[in-house]
C-alpha positions in Angstrom: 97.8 115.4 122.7 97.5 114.5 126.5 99.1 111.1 126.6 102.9 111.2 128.1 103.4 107.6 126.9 102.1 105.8 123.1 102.8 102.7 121.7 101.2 103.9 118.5 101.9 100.2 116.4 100.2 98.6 119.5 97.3 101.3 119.4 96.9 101.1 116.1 96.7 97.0 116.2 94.2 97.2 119.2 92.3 99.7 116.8 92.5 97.7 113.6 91.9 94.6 115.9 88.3 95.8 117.0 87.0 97.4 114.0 88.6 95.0 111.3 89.7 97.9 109.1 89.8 101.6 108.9 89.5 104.2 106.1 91.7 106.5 105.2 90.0 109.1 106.9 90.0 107.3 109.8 93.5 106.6 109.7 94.7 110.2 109.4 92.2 111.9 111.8 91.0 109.6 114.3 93.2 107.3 115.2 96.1 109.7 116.5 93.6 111.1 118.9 94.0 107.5 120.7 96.6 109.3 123.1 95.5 107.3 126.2 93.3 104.0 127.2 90.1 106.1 127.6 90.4 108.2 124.5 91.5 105.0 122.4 88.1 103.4 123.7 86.1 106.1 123.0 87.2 106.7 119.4 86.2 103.0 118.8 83.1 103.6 120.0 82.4 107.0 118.2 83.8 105.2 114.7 81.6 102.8 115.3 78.5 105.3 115.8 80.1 107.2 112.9 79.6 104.0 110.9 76.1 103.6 111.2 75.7 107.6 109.8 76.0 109.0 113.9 77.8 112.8 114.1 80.8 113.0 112.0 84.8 113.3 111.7 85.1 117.2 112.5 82.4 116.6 115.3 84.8 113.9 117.2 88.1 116.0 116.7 86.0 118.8 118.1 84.9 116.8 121.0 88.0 115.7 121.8 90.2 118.8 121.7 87.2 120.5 123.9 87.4 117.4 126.6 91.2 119.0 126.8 91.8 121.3 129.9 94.2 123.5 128.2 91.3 124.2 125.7 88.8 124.5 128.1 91.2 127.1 129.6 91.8 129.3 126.9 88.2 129.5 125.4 87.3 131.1 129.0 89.9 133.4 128.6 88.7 134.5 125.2 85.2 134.5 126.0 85.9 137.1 129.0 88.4 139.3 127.6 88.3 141.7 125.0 89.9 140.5 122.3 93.3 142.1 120.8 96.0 140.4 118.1 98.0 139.4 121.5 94.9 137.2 122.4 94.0 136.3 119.3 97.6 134.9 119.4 97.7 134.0 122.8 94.2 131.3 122.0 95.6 130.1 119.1 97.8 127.7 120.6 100.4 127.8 117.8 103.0 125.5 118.3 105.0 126.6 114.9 108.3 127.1 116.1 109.2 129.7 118.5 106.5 131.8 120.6 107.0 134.9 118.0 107.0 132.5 115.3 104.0 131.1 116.7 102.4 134.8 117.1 103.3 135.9 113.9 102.0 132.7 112.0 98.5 133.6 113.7 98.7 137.2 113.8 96.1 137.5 110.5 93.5 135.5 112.2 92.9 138.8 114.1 91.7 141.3 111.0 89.6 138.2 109.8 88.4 138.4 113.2 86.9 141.8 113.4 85.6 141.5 110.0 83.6 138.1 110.6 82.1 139.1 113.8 80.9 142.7 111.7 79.9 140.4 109.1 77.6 137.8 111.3 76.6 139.7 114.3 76.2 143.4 112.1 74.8 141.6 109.1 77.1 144.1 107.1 76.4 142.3 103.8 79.2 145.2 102.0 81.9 143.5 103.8 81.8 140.0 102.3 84.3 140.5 99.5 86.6 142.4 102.3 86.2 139.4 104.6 87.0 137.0 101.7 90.4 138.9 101.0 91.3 139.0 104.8 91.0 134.9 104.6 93.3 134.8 102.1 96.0 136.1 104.3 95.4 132.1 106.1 97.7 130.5 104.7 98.0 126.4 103.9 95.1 124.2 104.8 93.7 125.8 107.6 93.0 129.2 105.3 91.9 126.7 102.9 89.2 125.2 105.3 87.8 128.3 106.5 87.2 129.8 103.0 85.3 126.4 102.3 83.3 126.5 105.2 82.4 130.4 105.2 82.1 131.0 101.5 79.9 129.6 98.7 81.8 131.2 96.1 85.5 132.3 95.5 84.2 134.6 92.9 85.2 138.6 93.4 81.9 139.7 91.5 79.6 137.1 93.2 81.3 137.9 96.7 80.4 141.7 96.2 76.8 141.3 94.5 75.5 138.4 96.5 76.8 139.6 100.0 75.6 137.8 102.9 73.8 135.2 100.0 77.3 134.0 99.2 78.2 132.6 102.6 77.5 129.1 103.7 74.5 127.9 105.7 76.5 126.9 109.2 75.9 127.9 112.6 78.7 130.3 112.7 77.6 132.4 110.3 74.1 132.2 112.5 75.4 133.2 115.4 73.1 135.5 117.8 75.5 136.4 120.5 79.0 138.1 121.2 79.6 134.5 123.4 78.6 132.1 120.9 80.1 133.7 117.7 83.3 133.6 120.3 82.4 130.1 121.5 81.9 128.8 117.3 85.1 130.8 116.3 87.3 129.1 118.8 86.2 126.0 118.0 86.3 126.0 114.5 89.9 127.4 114.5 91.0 124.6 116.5 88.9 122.3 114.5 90.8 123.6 111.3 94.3 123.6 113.0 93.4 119.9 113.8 93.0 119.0 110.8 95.8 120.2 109.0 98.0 118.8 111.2 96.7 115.5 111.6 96.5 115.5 107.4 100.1 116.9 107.3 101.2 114.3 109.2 99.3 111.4 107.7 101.6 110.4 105.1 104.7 110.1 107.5 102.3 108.0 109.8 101.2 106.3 106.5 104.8 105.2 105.8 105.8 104.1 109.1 103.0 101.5 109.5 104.3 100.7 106.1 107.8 99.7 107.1 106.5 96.7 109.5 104.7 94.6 106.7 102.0 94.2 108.1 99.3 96.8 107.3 97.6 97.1 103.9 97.1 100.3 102.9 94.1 99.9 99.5 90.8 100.4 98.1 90.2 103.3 100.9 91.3 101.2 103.6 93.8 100.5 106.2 93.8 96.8 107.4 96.1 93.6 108.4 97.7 91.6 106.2 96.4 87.9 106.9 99.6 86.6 109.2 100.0 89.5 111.4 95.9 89.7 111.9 95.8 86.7 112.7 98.8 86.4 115.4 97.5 89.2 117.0 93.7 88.8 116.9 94.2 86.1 119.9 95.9 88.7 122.3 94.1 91.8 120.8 92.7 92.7 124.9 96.0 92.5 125.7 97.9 95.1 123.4 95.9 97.7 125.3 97.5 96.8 128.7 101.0 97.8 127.5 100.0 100.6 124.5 100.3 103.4 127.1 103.0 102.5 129.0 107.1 103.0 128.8 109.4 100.0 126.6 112.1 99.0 128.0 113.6 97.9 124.6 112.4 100.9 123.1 115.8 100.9 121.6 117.1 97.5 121.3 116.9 94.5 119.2 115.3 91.7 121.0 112.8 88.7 120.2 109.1 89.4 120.5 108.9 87.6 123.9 111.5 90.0 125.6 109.1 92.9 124.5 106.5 91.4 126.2 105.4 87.4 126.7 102.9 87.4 125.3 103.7 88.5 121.8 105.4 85.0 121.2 103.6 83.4 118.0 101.9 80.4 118.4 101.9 78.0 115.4 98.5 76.0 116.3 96.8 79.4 117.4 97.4 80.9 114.1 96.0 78.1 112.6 92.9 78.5 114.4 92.7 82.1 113.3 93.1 81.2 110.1 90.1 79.1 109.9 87.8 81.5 112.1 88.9 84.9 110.4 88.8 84.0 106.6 87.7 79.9 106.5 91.1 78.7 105.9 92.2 75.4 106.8 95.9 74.5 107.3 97.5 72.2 109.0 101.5 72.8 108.2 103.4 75.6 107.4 103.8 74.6 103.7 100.0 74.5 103.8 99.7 78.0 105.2 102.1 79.6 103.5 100.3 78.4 100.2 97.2 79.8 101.0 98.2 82.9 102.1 100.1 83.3 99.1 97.1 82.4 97.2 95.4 85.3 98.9 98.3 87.4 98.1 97.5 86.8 94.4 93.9 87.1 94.7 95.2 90.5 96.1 97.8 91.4 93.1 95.8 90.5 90.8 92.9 92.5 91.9 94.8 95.6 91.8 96.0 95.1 88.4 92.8 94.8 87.1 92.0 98.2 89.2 95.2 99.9 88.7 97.5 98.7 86.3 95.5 97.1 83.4 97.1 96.8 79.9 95.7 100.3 78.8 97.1 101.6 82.4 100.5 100.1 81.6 100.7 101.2 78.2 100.5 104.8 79.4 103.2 104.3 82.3 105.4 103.4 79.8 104.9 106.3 77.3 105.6 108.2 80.6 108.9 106.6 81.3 109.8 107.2 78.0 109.0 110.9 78.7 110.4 110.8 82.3 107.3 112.1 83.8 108.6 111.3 87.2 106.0 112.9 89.5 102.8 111.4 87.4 105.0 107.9 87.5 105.2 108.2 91.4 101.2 109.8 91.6 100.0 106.7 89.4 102.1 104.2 91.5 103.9 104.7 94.8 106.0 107.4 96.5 107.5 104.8 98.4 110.0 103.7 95.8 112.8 105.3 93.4 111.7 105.8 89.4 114.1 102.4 88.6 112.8 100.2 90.6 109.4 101.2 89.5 110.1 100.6 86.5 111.1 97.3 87.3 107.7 96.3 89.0 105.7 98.3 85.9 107.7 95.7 83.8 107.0 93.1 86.0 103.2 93.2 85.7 103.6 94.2 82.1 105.0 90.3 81.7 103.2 88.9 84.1 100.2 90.1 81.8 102.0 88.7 78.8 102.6 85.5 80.1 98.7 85.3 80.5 99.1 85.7 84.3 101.3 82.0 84.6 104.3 81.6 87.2 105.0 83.4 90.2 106.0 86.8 89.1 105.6 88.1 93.0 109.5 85.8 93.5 110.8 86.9 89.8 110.6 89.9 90.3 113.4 90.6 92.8 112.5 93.4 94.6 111.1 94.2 98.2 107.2 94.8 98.2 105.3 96.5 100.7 102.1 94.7 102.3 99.9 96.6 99.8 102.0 94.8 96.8 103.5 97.8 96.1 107.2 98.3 95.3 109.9 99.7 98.1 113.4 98.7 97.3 115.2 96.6 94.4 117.2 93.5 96.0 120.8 94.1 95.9 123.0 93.4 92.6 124.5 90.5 90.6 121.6 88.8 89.4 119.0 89.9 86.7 115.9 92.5 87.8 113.6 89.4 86.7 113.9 85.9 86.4 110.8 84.4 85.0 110.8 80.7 85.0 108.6 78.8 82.1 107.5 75.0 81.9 107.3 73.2 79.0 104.1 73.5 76.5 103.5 73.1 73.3 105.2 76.4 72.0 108.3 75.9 73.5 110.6 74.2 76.3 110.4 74.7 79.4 113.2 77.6 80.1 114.1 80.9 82.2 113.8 84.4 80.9 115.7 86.7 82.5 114.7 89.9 82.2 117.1 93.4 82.8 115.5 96.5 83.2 117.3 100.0 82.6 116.2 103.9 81.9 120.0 104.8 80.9 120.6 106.2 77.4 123.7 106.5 75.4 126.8 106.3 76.2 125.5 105.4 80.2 124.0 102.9 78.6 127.1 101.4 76.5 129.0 102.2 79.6 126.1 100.5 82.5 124.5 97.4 80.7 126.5 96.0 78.1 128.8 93.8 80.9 126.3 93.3 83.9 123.5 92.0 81.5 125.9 89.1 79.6 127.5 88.4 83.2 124.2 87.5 84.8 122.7 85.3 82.3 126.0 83.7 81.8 126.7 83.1 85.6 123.3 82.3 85.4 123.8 79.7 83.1 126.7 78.6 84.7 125.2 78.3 88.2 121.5 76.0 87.2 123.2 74.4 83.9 119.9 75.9 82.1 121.3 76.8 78.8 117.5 77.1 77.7 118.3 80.8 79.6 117.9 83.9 77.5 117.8 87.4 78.5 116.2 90.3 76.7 117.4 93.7 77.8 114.2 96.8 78.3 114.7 100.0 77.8 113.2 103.0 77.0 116.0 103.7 74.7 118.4 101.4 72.9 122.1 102.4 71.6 122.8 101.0 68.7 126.0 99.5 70.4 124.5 97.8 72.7 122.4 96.5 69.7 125.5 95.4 68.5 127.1 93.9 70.9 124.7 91.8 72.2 123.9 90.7 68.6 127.6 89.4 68.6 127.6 87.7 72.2 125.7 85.3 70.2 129.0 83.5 69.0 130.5 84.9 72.3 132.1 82.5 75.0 131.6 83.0 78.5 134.2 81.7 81.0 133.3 81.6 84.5 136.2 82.1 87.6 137.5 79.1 87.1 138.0 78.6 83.6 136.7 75.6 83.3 133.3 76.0 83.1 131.7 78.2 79.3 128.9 78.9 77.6 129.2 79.3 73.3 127.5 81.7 73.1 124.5 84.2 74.9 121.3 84.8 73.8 120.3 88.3 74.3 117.6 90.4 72.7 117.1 94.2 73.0 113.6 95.5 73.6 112.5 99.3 73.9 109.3 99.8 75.1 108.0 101.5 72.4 107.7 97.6 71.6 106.4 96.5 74.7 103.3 98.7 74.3 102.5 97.3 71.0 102.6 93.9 72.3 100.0 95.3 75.3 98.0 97.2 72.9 97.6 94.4 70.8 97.5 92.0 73.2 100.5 89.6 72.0 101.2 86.6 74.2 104.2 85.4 75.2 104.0 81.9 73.1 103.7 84.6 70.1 106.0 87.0 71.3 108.7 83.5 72.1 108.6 82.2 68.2 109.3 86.0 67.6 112.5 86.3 69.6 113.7 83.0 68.2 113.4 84.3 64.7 115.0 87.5 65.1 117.8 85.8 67.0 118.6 83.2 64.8 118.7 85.9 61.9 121.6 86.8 60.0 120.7 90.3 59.1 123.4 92.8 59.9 123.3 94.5 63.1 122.9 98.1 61.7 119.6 97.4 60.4 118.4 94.3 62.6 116.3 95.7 65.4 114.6 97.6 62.8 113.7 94.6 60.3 113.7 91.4 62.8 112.1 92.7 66.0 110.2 96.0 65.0 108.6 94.8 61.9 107.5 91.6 63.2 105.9 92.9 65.9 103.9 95.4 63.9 103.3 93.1 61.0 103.3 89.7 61.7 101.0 90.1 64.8 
């Protein structure tokens, strides 16, 4: 737009800062017209208005491109000159590639042009149908947009019968005069080119904001995460003295004070903010850290019930076992590889199993976005999960680690069968917890790798040194086929721990094991 310099993490803050959240609309096409100090204050104001049911999104993108001199510019042009496919061209502004490029992309606005204006201002009801067709030469989301706006109907036979009774009720299509059917056009191509730019670029703006930490992107909204609101909710006036201007360190790693003083965090100050922004009194860092992660929870385990409920996770996994890939990433996150999201589905899935108990948010080790939402696994050498249980009255307290894999045969002899007995014995090695047991997810299970970690149970670990061993590993095998019958029937994990205890300690040979001593009990006995 018209501003040579953005900060746009500070204009975003001061934004999210002043009006406590934003929807996604919002987000993707208001607050990237914040290009300079005025404009950012303006937009506040006119979300504000637009808030209380005052004008609407397309009406402040159109008011803001028309405040533009280069717009003001070329609509006088277009009003007082006969209009050709050059001007046509010429007014549309196309910044597509090169200037032909540019002329070429908007070179079919011209035939849909002539036919509108004979259509509105001639009232020639027969040329409806021909002025749908000519639309459909505008291509993407700004052809898209138009045949929303003009047409009530995408329907050939309607389109012919109905005539001017199939177009929309909008000013446009009322026009009275050669000036302001010119006047309407021009801004409701811009209006439409706005849009689809500011939505195509939505999702790349979406994930950077993502990549600091601190913005939640859920439930419609865009807001801070409690910390970084409240460190910045103290200096919000003064983000907007700096948003506009150049960084220095634009390309340099220093502390937050070298970027400008007064980004320095203040301890005591974000205890205050605490306490005025969501009633929370602390008065250590241990303190705050345990609220906030109790908010955190309060967050995750919102979402679960929204998103990722036992029904919910039952169908994800029927999907990994299909390797639906694209519904897997539409149901969860784009943000994150197909592995790793099975690693977080199978983290919830537990979490769920285990009636909600321990922290799951530090077993499972992988990075989470501010939303909750899985990025990156954590680098290798230790189990996906490691879920930590205290004693009750079904069993002692102990650590489950839990491995995680979508390889099948022979990967899968080749991948798991050495990593998966090396963790939990290092593991075991490392804490002196030989209550640890591991039990290996898959989507598929090689009867090998049945085997062989059937026979690590009489197996004997040596770590680097020789001197320290473990007799023997406990490892179970668990397809997912499984799991979802423990969701579906809602199996707990005391249940589910007497279970694995039985089928380990079984002597039934390995061939027909899984079958007899994990499958069958899970289908009969519960």
């Amino acid at each position: 737009m018209d501003g040579s310099t953005v900060r746009p993490y500070i204009v975003s803050a001061y934004t999210l800062l002043k009006l406590g959240h934003l929807s996604n609309d919002e987000f993707a096409y208001l607050l990237p017209l914040c290009t300079t100090k005025e404009n950012t204050e303006i937009i506040i104001s006119e979300i504000k208005k637009l808030r209380k049911g005052i004008g609407s999104i397309d009406e402040i993108i159109q008011s803001r491109l028309m405040e533009m001199e280069n717009y003001k510019e070329a609509l006088q042009y277009f009003l007082y000159t006969d209009v050709t496919e050059n001007v046509i061209t010429s007014i549309g502004m196309n910044r597509k590639s090169s200037r032909a490029g540019g002329e070429a992309y908007d070179k079919w606005y011209y035939p849909f042009y002539i036919i509108l204006r004979d259509v509105v201002l001639n009232k020639n009801t027969n040329a409806v149908l021909q002025l749908y067709e000519k639309s459909k030469k505008l291509k993407n989301k700004p052809g898209n947009l138009w045949r929303r706006f003009i047409f009530k109907t995408t329907a050939r036979r309607k389109l012919k019968n109905d005539g001017l009774a199939a177009l929309n009720d909008v000013p446009l299509v009322h026009a009275a005069s050669e000036d302001n059917f010119k006047r309407l056009f021009f801004e409701q191509m811009h209006l439409f080119k706005a849009r689809a730019t500011l939505s195509d670029y939505s999702d790349l703006n979406r994930r950077y904001f993502k990549t600091t930490d601190t913005v939640i992107f859920a439930d419609g909204k865009v807001e801070f995460d409690v910390l970084p609101r409240c460190w910045l909710y103290s200096i919000e006036n003064d983000l907007l003295k700096v948003a506009f201007s150049p960084s220095a360190n634009l390309t340099e790693n220093v502390d937050l004070h070298e970027i400008e003083p007064f980004l320095v965090i203040d301890e005591h100050r974000l205890y205050e903010n605490l306490k005025t922004l969501y009633g929370i009194s602390v008065t250590s860092v241990a303190d705050a850290n345990r609220k906030i992660n109790d908010e955190r929870y309060k967050r995750f385990n919102a979402m679960i019930d929204e998103r990722f409920n036992r029904d919910i996770l039952i169908d994800l996994f029927e999907k990994f076992e299909r390797r639906e890939d694209d519904a897997i990433r539409q149901a969860v996150t784009n943000n994150a590889d197909i592995p790793t999201i099975f690693e977080y589905i199978l983290g919830i899935a537990w979490y769920l199993i285990s009636d909600r108990r321990g922290d799951i948010l530090s077993y499972m080790k992988l990075s989470l976005e501010a939303d909750l939402l899985p990025r990156t696994h954590a680098k290798g050498g230790n189990a996906d999960i490691e879920y930590l249980y205290e004693k009750t009255a079904s069993y002692s307290a102990h650590t489950l680690l839990i491995e995680a894999t979508l390889t099948d045969s022979t990967n899968q002899r080749r991948m798991e069968m050495d990593p998966v007995s090396r963790h939990l014995g290092e593991y075991i090695i490392s804490t002196g917890n030989e209550n640890a047991y591991s039990i290996f997810v898959s989507t598929f299970l090689h009867l090998n790798v049945i085997s062989d970690f059937r026979n690590r149970k009489v197996y004997k670990y040596y770590g680097e040194n020789r001197e320290n061993v473990v007799n023997g590993l406990k490892i179970l095998p668990f397809a997912t086929a499984e799991l979802r019958t423990v969701l579906k029937n809602n199996i707990t994990y005391d249940r589910l721990y007497s279970l694995f205890e039985m089928a380990f300690n079984s002597s039934e040979p390995e061939l027909t094991w899984y079958e007899r001593e994990v499958v069958s009990n899970i289908h009969i006995k519960c």
